[in-house]
ROVODO-986435 format. One record per atom (N, C-alpha, C, CB): x, y, z. Coordinates in steps of 0.02 Angstrom, whole numbers, plus 50000, padded with zeros to 5 digits. Atoms other than C-alpha are relative to their C-alpha. Glycine has a CB too. Layout:
// residues N
XYZ ...
END
This chain:
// residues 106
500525000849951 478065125654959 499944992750019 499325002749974 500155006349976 477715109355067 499544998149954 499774999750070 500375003450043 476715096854980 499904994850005 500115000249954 499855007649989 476125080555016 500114994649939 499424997450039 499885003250078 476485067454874 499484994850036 500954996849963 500315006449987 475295053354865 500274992450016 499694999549953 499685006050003 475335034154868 500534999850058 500314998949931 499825003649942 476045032455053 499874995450048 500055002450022 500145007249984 476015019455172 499665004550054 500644993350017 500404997049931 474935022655335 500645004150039 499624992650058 499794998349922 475815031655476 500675003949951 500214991450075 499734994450021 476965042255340 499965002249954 500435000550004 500194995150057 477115055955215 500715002149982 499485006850022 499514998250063 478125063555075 499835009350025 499644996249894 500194993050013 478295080655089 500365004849937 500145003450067 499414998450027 479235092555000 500055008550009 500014997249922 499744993549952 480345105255080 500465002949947 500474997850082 499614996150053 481265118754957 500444993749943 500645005750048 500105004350057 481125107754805 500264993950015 500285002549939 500025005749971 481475091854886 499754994250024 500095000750019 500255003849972 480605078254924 500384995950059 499784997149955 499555004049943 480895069655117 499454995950001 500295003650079 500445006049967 479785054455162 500174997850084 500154992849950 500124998049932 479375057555350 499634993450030 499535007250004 500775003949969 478575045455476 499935001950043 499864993150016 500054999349941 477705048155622 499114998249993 500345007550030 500455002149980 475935046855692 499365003749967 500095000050063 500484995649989 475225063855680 500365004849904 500085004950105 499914998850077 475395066355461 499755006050005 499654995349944 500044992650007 474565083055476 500355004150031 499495002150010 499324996549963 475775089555601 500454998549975 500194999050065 499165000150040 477225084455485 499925003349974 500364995249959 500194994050052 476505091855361 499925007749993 499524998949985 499984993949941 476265107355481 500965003750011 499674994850096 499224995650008 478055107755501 500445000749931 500544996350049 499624996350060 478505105255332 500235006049978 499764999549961 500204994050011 477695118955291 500185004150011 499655001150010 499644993649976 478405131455415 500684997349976 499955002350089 499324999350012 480255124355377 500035002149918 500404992750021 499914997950083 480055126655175 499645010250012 499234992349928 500014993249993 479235143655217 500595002750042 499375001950028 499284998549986 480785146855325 500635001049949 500174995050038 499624999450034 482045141555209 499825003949933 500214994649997 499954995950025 481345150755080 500095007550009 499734998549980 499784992049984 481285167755163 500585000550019 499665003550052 499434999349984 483015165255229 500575000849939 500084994950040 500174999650065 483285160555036 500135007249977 499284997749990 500124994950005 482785176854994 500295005350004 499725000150020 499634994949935 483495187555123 500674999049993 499824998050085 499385000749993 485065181155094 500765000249928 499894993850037 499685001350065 486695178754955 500124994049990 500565002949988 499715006649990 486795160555006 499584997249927 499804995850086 500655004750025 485895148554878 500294991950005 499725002149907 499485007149980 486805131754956 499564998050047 500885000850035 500555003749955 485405121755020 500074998350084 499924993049966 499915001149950 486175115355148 500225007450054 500424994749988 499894995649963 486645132655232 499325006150007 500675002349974 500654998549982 485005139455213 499794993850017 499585003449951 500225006849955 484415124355301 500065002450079 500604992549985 499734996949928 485425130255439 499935005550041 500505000649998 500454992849959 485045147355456 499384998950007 499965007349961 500854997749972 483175145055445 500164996550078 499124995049943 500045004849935 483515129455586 500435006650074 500684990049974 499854996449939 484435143855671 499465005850019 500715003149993 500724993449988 482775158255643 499414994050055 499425003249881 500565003449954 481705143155725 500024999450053 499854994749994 499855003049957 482855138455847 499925010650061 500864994049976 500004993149967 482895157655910 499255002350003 500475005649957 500554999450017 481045156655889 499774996350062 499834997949931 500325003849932 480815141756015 500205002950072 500264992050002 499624998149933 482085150156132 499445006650034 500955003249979 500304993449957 481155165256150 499084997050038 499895008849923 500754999249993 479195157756154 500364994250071 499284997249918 499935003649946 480245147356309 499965003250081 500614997349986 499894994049957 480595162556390 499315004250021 500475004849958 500604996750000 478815169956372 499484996950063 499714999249925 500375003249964 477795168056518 499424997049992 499955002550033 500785005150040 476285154056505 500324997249959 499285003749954 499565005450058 477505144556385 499814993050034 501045001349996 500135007149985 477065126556405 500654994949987 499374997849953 499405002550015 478785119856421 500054993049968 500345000350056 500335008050038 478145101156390 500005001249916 498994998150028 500284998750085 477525107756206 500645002049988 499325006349974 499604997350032 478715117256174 500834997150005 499875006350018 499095003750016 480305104556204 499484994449954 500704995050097 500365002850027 479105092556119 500125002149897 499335001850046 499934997750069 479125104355973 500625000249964 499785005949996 499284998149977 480765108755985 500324991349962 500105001750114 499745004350030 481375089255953 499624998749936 500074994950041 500435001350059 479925087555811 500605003849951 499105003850004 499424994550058 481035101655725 500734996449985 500275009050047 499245002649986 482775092955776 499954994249953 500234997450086 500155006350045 482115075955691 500085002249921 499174997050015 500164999350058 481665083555537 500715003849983 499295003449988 499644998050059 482985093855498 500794995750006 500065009249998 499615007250009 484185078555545 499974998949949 499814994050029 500005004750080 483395070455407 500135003149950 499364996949974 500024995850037 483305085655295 500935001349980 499515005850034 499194999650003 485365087155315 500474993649982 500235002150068 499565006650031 485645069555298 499854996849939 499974994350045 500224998450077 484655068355131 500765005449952 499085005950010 499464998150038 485835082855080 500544998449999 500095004350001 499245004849994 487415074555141 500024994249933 500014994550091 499945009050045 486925058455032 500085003549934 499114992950000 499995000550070 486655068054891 500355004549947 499424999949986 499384994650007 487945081654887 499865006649986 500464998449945 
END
């Protein structure tokens, strides 16, 4: 489960995404924390659901259940395209970092 860790500096947070800790910055710390949240609930149900247990490929499928997630609420009429490419890179950032964490650390 997401989690914030203490002892951060202003303007970022620690979270921690399927037993991981990432140290995030941005502006809006409860909206990281927001997405933590849904990506560790992602990767765990994908987790789950699946025979994988290779972090990095559940990473990928959830980033692909989200990404099929933004596509459709794009498609939905009344979609606020602004928000939702908005959201859309919020997601892209993080799981950047989330992949390049696992790259570093094998």
């Amino acid at each position: 489960m997401a989690q914030e860790q203490s002892g951060n500096r202003p303007g970022h947070v620690a979270v921690e995404i399927y037993d991981q800790t990432y140290y995030l910055a941005g502006e809006d710390t409860e909206h990281i924390r927001g997405l933590a949240e849904l990506v560790d609930t992602r990767m765990r149900t994908v987790a789950a659901g699946g025979r994988t247990v290779d972090s990095l490929r559940v990473a990928v499928l959830a980033a692909l259940n989200l990404a099929d997630e933004l596509s459709e609420a794009r498609k939905a009429p009344g979609g606020d395209a602004r928000l939702t490419k908005a959201r859309a890179a919020s997601l892209r950032g993080m799981l950047d970092e989330v992949l390049e964490d696992d790259r570093k650390t094998g």
